[in-house]
N, CA, C and O of each residue as an XYZ file, in Angstrom:
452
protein
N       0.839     -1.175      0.000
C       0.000      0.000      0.000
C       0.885      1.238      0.000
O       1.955      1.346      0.600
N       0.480      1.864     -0.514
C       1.223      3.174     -0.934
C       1.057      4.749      0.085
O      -0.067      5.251      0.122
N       1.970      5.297      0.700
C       1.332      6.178      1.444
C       2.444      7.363      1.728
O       3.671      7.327      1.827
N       1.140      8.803      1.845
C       1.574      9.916      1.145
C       3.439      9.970      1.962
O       3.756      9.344      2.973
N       4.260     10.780      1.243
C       5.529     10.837      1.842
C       5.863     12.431      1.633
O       5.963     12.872      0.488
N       6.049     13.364      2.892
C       6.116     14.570      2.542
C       5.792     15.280      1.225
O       6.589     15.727      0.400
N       4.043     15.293      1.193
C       3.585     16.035      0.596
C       3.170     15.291     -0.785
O       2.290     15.748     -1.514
N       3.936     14.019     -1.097
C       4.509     13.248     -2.279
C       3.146     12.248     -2.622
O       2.056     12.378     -2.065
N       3.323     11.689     -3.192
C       1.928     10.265     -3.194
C       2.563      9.266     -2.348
O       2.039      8.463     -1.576
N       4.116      9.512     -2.709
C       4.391      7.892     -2.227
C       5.839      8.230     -2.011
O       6.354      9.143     -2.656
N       6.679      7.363     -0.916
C       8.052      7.791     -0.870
C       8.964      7.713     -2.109
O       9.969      8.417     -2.204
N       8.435      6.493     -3.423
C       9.333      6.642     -4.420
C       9.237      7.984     -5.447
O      10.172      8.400     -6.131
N       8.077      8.475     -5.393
C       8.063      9.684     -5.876
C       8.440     10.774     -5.551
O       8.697     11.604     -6.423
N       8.600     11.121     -3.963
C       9.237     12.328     -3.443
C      10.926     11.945     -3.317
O      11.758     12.742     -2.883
N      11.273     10.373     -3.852
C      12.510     10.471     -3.676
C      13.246     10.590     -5.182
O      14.449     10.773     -5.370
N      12.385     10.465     -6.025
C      13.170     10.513     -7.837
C      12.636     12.154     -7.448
O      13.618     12.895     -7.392
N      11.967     12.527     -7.306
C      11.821     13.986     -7.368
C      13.097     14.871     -6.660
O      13.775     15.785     -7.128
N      13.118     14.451     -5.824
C      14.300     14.953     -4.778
C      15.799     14.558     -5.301
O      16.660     15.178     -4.677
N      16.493     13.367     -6.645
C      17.240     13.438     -6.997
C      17.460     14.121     -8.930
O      18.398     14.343     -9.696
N      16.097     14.205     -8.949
C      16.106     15.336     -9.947
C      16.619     16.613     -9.861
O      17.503     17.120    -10.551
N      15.892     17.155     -8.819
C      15.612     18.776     -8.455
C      16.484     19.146     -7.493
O      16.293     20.249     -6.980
N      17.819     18.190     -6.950
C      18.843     18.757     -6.194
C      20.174     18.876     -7.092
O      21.185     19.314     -6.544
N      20.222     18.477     -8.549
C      21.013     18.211     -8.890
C      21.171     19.285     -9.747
O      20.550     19.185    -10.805
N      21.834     20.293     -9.582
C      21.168     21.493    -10.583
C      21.452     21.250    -11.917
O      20.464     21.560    -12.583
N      22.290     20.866    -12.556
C      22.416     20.799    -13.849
C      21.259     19.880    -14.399
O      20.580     20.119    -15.398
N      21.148     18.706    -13.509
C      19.415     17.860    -13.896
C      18.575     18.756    -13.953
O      17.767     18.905    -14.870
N      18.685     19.425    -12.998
C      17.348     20.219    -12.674
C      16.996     21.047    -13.701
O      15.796     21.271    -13.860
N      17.973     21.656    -14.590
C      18.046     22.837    -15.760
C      17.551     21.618    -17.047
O      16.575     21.533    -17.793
N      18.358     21.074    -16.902
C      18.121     20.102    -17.811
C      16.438     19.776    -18.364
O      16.062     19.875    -19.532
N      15.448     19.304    -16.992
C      14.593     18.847    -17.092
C      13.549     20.168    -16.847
O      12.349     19.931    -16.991
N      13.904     21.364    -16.530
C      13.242     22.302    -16.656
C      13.164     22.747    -18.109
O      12.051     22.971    -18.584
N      14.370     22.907    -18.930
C      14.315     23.202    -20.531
C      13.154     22.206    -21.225
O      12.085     22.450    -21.785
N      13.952     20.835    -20.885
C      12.802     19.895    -22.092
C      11.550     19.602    -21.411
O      10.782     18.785    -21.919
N      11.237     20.231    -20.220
C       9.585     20.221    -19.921
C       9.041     21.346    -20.623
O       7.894     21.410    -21.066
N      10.041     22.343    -20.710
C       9.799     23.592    -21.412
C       9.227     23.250    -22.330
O       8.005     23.404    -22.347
N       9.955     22.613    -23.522
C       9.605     22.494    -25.149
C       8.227     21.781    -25.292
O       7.390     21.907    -26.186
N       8.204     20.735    -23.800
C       7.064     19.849    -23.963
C       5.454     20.640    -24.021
O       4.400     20.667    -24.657
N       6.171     21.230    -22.846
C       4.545     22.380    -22.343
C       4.426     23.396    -23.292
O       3.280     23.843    -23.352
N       5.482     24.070    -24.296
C       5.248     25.194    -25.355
C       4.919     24.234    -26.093
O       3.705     24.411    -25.996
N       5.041     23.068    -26.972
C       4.657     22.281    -28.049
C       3.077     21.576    -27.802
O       2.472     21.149    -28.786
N       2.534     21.500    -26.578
C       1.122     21.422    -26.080
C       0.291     22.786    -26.280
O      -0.639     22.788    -27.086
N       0.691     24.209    -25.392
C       0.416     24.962    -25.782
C       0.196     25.335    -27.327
O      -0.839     25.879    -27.710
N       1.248     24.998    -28.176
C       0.719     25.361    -29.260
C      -0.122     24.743    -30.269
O      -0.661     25.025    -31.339
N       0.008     23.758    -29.443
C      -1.187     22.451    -30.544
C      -2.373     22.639    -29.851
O      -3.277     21.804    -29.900
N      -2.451     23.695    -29.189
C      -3.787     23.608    -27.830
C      -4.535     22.200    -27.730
O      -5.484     21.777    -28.390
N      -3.761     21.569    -26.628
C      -3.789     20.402    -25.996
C      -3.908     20.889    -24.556
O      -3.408     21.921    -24.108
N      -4.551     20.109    -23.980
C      -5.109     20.233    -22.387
C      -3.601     20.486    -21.394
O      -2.499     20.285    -21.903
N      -3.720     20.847    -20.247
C      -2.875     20.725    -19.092
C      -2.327     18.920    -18.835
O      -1.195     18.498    -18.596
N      -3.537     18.219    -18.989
C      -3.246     16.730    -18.258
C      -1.616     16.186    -19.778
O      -0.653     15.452    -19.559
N      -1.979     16.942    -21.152
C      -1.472     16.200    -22.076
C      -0.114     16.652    -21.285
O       0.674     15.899    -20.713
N      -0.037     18.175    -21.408
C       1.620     18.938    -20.684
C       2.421     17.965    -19.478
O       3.620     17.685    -19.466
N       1.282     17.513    -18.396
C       1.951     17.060    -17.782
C       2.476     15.675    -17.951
O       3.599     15.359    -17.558
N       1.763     14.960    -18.463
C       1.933     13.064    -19.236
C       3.416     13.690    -19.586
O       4.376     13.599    -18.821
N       3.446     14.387    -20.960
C       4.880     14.331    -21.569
C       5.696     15.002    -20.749
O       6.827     14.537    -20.891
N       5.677     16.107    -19.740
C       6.753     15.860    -18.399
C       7.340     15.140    -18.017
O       8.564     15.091    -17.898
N       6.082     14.012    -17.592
C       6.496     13.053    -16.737
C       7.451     12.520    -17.555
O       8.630     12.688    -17.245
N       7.116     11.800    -18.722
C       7.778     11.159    -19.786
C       8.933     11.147    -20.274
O       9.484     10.216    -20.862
N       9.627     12.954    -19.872
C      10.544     12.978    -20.306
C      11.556     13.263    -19.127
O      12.707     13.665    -19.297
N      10.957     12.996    -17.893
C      11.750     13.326    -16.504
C      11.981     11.993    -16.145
O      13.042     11.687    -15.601
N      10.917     10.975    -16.440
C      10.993      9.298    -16.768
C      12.142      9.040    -17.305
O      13.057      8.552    -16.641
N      12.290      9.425    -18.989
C      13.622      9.267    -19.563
C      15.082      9.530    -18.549
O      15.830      8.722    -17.997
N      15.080     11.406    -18.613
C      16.047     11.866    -17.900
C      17.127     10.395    -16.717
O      18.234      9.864    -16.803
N      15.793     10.300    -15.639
C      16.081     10.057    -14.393
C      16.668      8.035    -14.469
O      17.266      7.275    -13.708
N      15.951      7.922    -16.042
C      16.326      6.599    -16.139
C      17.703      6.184    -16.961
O      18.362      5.143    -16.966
N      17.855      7.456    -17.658
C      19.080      7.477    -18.129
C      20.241      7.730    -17.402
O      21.260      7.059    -17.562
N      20.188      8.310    -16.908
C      21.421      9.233    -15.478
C      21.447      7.491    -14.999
O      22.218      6.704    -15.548
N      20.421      7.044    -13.834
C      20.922      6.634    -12.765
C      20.197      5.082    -13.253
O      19.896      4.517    -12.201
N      19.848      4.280    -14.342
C      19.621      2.903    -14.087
C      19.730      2.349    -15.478
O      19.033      1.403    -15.845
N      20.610      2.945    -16.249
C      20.790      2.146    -17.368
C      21.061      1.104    -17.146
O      20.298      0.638    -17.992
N      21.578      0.115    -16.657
C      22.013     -1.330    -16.952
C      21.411     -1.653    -14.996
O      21.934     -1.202    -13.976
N      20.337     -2.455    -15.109
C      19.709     -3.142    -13.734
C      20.360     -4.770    -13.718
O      20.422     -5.605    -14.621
N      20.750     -4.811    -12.465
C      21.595     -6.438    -12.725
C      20.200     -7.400    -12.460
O      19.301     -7.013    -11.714
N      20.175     -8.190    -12.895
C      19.242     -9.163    -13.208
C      18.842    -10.102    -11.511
O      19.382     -9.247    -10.809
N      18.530    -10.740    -10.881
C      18.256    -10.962     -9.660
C      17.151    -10.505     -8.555
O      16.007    -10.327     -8.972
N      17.389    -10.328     -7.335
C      16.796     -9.662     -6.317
C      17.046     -7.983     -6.634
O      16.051     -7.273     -6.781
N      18.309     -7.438     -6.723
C      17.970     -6.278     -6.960
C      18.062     -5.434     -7.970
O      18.270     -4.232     -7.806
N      17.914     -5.997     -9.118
C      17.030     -6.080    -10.270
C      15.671     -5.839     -9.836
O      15.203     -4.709     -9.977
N      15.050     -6.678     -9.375
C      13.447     -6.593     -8.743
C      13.392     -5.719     -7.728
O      12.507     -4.894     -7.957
N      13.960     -5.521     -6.671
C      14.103     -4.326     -5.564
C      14.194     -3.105     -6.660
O      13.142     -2.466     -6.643
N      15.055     -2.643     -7.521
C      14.907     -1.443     -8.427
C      13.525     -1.438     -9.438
O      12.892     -0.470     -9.860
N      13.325     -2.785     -9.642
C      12.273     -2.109    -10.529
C      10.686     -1.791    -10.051
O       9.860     -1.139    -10.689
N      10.498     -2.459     -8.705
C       9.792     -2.746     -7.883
C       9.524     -0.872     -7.493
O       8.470     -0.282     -7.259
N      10.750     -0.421     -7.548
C      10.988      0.889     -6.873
C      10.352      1.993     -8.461
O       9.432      2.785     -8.667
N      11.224      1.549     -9.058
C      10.746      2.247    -10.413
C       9.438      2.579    -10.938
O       8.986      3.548    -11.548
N       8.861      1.234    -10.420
C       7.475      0.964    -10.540
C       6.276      1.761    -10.041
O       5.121      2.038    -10.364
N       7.388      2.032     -8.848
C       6.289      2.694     -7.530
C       6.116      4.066     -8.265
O       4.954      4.474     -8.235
N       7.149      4.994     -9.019
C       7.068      6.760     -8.683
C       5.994      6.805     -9.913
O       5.991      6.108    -10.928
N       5.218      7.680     -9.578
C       4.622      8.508    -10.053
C       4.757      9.850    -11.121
O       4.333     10.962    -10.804
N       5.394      9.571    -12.393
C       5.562     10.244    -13.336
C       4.682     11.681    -13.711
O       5.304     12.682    -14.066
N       3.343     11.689    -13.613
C       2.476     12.724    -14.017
C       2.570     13.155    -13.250
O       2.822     14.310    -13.593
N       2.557     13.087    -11.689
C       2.509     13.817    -10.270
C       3.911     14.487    -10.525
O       3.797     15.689    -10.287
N       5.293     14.141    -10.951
C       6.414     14.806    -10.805
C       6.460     15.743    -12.273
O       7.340     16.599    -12.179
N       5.840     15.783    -13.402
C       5.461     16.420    -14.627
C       4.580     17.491    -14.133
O       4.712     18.649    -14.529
N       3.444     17.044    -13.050
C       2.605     18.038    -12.906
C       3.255     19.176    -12.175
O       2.787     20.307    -12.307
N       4.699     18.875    -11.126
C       5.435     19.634    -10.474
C       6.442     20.448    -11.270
O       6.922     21.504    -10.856
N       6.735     19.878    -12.461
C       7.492     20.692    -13.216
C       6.465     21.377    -14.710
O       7.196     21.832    -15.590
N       5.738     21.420    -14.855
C       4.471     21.923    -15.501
C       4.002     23.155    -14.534
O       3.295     24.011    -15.065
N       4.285     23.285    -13.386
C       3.991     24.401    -12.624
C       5.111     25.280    -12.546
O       5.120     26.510    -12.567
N       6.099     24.433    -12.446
C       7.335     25.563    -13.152
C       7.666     26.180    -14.247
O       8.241     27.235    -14.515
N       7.120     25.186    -14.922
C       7.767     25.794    -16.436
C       6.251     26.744    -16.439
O       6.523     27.883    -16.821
N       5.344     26.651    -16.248
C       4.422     28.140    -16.165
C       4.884     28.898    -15.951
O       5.320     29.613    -16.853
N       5.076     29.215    -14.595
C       6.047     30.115    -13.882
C       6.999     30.903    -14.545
O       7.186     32.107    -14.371
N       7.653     30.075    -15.395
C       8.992     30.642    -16.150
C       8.550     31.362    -17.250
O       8.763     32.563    -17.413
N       7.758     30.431    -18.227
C       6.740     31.506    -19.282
C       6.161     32.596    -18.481
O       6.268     33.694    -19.027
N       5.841     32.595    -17.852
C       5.064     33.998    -17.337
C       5.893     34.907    -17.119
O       5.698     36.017    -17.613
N       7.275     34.592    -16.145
C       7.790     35.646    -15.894
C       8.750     36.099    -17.213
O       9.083     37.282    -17.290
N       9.177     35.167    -18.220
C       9.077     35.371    -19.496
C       8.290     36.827    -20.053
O       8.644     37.995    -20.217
N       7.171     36.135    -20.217
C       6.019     37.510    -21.035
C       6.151     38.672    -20.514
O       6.093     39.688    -21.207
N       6.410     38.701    -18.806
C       6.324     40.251    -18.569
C       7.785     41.034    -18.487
O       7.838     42.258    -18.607
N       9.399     39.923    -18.192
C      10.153     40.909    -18.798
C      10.099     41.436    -20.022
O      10.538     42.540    -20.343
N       9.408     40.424    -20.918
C       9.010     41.256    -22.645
C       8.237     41.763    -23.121
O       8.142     42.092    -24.303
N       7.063     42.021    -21.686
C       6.197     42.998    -21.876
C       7.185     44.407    -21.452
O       6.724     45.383    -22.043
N       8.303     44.748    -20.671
C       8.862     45.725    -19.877
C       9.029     46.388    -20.866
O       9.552     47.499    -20.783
C-alpha cells in the first residue's frame, strides 16, 4: 500500500523527485525539455493533463538514463524495478508543468517591460 511521503503520493516519488531537483544541472536540464514539452502542447492547444503526461515522460527518460541504465538481473534487479514501478511520473510532470508556467510567465512580462 502506498502512502503519502512529505507532501509526495508515495516515498518513491518524493525520492526521484528529490534526486532530480537537487542536482542542478538535472534540474536545468529537465526544466528546458519540460519547457519544449509544455510550449509544443500549448501550441497544438492540448489540455494541461497532455503537458503534464509528456513531463512526466521525459523526466521518466532523464532520471532513467542518469541513474539505471544497466539493472543487474536478480533480487535487486526486482528491488529497483519494484521501486521504479512505484514513482509517479504525471505527479512529478505536474510539479514541473507548474514551473515551467512560472517561467513563461515571468518570461512575457520581462518582454512585456
Amino acid at each position: 500500500m502506498c502512502k503519502e511521503y512529505n507532501g509526495w503520493s508515495n516515498y518513491e516519488t518524493w525520492n526521484a523527485n528529490l534526486w532530480i531537483g537537487n542536482e542542478e544541472g538535472v534540474d536545468n536540464m529537465a526544466v528546458e525539455r519540460c519547457k519544449q514539452e509544455v510550449e509544443y502542447c500549448i501550441d497544438e492547444g492540448l489540455q494541461r493533463f497532455h503537458a503534464e503526461y509528456r513531463c512526466g515522460e521525459v523526466l521518466k527518460d532523464i532520471f532513467e538514463e542518469l541513474w539505471f541504465q544497466e539493472i543487474p538481473a536478480g533480487p535487486v534487479g526486482d528491488a529497483i524495478g519494484c521501486y521504479l514501478s512505484m514513482i509517479n511520473w504525471r505527479e512529478i510532470g505536474d510539479h514541473y508543468y507548474q514551473t515551467v508556467m512560472e517561467l513563461i510567465e515571468s518570461e512575457k512580462e520581462v518582454n512585456n517591460d
